[in-house]
C-alpha positions as CSV (number, residue, x, y, z in Angstrom):
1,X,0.0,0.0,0.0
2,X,1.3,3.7,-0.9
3,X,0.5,6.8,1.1
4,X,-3.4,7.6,1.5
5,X,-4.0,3.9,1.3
6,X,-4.0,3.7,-2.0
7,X,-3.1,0.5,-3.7
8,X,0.0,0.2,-5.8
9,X,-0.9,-0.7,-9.4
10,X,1.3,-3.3,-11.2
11,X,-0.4,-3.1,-14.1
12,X,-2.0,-0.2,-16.5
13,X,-4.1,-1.4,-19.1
14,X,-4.2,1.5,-22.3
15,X,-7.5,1.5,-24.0
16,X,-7.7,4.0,-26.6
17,X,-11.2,5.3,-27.6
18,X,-13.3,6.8,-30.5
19,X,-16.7,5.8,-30.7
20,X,-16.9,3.0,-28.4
21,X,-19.5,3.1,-26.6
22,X,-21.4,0.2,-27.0
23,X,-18.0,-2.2,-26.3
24,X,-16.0,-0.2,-24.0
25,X,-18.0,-1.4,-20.9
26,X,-18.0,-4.8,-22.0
27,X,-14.1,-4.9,-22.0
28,X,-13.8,-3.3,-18.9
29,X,-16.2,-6.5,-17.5
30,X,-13.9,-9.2,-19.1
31,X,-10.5,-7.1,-17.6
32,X,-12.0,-8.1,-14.2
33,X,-12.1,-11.7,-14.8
34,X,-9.2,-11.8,-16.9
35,X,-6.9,-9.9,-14.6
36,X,-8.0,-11.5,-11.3
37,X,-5.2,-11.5,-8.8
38,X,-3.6,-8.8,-9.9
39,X,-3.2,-5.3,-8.9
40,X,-4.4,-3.4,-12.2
41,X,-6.1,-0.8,-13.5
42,X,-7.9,0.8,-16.7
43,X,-7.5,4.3,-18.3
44,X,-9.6,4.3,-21.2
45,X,-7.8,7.6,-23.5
46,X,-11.2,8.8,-25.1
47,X,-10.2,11.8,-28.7
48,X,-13.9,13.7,-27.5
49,X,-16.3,10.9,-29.0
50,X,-19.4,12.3,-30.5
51,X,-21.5,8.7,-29.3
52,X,-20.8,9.7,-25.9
53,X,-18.1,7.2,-24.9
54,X,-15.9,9.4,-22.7
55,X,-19.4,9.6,-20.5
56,X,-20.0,6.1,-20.6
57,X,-16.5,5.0,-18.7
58,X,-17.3,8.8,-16.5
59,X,-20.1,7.3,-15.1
60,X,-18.2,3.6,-14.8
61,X,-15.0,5.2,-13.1
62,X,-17.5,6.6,-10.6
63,X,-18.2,2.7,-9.4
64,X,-14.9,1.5,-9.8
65,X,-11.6,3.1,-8.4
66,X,-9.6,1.1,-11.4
67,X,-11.2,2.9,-14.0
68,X,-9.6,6.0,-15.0
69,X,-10.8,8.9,-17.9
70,X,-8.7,10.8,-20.6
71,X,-10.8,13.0,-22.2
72,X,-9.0,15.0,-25.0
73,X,-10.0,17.5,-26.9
74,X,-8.5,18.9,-30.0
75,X,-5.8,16.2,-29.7
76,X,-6.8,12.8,-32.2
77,X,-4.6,9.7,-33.4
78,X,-4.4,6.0,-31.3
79,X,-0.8,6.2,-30.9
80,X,-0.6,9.8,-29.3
81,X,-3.8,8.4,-27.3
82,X,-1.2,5.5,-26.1
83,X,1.5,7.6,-25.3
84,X,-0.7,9.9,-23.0
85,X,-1.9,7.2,-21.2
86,X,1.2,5.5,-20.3
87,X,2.8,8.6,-19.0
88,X,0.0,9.2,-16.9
89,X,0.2,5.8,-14.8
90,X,3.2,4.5,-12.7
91,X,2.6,1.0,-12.9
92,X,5.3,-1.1,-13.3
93,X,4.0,-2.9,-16.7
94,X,1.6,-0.6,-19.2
95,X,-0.7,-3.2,-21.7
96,X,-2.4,-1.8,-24.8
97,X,-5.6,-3.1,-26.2
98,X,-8.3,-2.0,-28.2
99,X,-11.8,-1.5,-27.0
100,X,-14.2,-3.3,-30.2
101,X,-13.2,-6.9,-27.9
102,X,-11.1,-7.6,-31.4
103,X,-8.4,-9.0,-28.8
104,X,-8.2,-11.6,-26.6
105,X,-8.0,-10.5,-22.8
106,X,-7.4,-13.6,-21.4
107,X,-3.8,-13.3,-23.0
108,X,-3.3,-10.9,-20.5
109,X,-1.8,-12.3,-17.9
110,X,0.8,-15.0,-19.7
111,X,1.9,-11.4,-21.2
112,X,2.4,-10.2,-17.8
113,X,3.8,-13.3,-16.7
114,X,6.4,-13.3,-19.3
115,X,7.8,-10.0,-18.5
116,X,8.0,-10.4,-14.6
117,X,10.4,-12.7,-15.5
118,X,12.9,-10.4,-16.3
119,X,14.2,-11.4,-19.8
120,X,12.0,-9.4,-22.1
121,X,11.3,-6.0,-22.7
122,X,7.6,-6.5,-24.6
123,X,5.6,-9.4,-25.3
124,X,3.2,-9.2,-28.3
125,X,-0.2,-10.8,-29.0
126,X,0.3,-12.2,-32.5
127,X,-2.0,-13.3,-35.0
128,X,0.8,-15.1,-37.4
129,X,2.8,-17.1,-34.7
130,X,1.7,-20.9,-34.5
131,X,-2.0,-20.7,-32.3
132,X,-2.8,-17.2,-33.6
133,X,-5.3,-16.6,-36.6
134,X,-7.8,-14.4,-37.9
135,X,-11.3,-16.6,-37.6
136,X,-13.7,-15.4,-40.2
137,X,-11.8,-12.7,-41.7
138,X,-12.2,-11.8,-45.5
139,X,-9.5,-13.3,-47.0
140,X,-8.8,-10.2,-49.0
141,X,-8.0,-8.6,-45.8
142,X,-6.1,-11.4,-44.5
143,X,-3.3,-10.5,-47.5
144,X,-3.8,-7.4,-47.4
145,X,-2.5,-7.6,-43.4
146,X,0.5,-10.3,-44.2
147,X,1.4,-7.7,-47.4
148,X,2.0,-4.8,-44.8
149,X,3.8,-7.0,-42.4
150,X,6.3,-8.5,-45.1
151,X,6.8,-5.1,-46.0
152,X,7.8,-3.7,-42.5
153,X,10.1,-6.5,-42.2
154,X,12.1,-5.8,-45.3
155,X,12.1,-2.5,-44.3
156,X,13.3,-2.2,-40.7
157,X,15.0,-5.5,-40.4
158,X,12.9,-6.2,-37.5
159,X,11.9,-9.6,-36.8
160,X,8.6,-9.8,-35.5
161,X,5.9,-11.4,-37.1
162,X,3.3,-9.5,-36.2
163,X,4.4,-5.8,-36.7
164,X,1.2,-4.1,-37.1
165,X,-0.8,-5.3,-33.8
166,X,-2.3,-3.2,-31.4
167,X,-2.4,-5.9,-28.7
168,X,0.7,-6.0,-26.4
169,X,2.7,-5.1,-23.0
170,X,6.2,-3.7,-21.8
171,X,7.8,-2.8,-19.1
172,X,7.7,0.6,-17.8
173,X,11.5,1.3,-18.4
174,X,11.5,-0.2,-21.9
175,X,8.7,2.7,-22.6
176,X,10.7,5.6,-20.2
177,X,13.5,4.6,-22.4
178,X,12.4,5.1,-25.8
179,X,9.1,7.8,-25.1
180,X,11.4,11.0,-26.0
181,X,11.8,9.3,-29.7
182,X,8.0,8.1,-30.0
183,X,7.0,9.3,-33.2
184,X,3.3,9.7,-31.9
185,X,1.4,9.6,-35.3
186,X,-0.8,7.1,-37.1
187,X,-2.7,4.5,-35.0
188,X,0.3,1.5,-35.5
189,X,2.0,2.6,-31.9
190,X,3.9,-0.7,-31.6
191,X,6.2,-0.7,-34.3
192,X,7.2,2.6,-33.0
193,X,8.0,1.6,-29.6
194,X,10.0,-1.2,-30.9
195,X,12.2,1.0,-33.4
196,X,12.6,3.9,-31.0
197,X,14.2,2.0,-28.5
198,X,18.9,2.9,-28.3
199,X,18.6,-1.2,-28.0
200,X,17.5,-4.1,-30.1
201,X,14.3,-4.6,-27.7
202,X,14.3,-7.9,-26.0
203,X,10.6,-9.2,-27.2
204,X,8.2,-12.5,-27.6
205,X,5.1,-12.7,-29.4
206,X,1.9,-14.9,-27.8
207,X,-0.7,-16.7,-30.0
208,X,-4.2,-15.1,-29.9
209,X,-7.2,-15.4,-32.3
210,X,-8.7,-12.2,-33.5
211,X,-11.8,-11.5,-33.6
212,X,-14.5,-9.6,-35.1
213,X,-15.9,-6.3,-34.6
214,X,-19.3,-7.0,-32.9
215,X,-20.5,-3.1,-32.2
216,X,-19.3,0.2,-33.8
217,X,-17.1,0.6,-37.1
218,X,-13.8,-0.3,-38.3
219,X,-11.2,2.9,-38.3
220,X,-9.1,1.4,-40.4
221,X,-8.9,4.3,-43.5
222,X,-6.7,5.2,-46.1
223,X,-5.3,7.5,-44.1
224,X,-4.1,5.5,-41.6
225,X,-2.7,3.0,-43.7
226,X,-0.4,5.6,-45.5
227,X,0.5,6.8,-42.2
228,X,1.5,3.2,-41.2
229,X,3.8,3.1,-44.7
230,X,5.2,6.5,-43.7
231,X,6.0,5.4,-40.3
232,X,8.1,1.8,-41.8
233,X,10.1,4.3,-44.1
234,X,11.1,6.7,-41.6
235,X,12.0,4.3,-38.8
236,X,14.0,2.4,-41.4
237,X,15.9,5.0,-42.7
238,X,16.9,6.2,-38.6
239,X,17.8,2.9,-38.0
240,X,20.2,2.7,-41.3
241,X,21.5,6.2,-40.1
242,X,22.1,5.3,-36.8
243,X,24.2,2.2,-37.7
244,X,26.4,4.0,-39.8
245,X,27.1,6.4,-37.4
246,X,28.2,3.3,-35.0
């Protein structure tokens, strides 16, 4: 227990929100079960949604002390959302996950179990290692996915096999170490973290299936996959840079 006899949370949970107010409370309901045991909490990262979601987790925060609210206004973009609400915890591991229930919770805690082990410095929930999938998804989508991934690969000679997902944890000095070089833009946060880092990053990836969307839309645009493309090139030509000045 800290001062004021407030709990110490090990765990910070990032959920990033626009429009999401028909899932939002129905993630925060499986975090409970899935994170039993563990001291943890929720701060939902809401860009102003017009469908009322920053009211929505208001009202649940007001019933449960785990629940925290970002509300921001004239500030957009998933991975800025990310960043905000890592720096405003002090747990000792911050999780990301999106709020449609696309990912699996229950993943959770081998993720956290992983890193308390010492050895890693992020541990990824992948849909292409052996046990992950994409159940029912076009299969025009499904390339379209593995196209981006083969091309972030060639790029930034990093190998992870699942670049582009939004489901994963690290330890809070991995992120301390590599924030001031966050690149902040686009709604593909991870492969940022894992190029911004002075260090090859010490990571894992975990087999989950992903879903589908059950309630709200998709914000997967054009936009944000050029932004994605923009973000490969520029971390890959930093990384060339920085190991020809070595």
């Amino acid at each position: 227990m800290t001062c004021d006899n407030i709990p110490f949370k090990e765990l910070a949970v990032i959920i990033p929100t626009y429009n999401e107010k028909d899932n939002v409370l129905l993630l925060l309901a499986k975090l409970q079960k899935a994170l039993a045991g563990v001291e943890w909490e929720a701060i939902v990262v809401d860009d102003n949604s017009p469908d009322g979601t920053w009211q929505v987790v208001t009202q649940a925060a007001r019933g449960d002390s785990r629940v925290r609210l970002i509300r921001r206004i004239g500030r957009k973009g998933l991975s800025s959302a990310c960043i905000e609400g890592m720096l405003s915890s002090s747990a000792d591991y911050l999780a990301v996950i999106d709020a449609d229930l696309q990912h699996d919770e229950t993943v959770l805690s081998t993720m956290l179990s992983l890193l308390k082990k010492g050895s890693l410095d992020v541990v990824v929930g992948s849909r292409y290692v052996d046990g992950g999938g994409m159940d029912a998804w076009p299969e025009s989508r499904v390339r379209a996915s593995r196209l981006a991934t083969n091309f972030s690969k060639a790029v930034t000679g990093l190998l992870i096999q699942d670049p582009m997902s939004g489901f994963f944890m690290l330890r809070r000095g991995y992120f301390e170490g590599c924030a001031a070089a966050l690149n902040g833009r686009g709604f593909k946060i991870l492969l940022d973290l894992l190029m911004s880092s002075a260090v090859p990053p010490r990571f894992k990836e975990v087999p989950y299936k992903f879903r589908l969307r059950q309630h709200g839309e998709s914000k997967l645009t054009m936009k944000v996959v050029l932004d994605y493309f923009l973000l490969v090139i520029q971390k890959g030509i930093q990384r060339k840079m920085s190991a020809q000045r070595g």
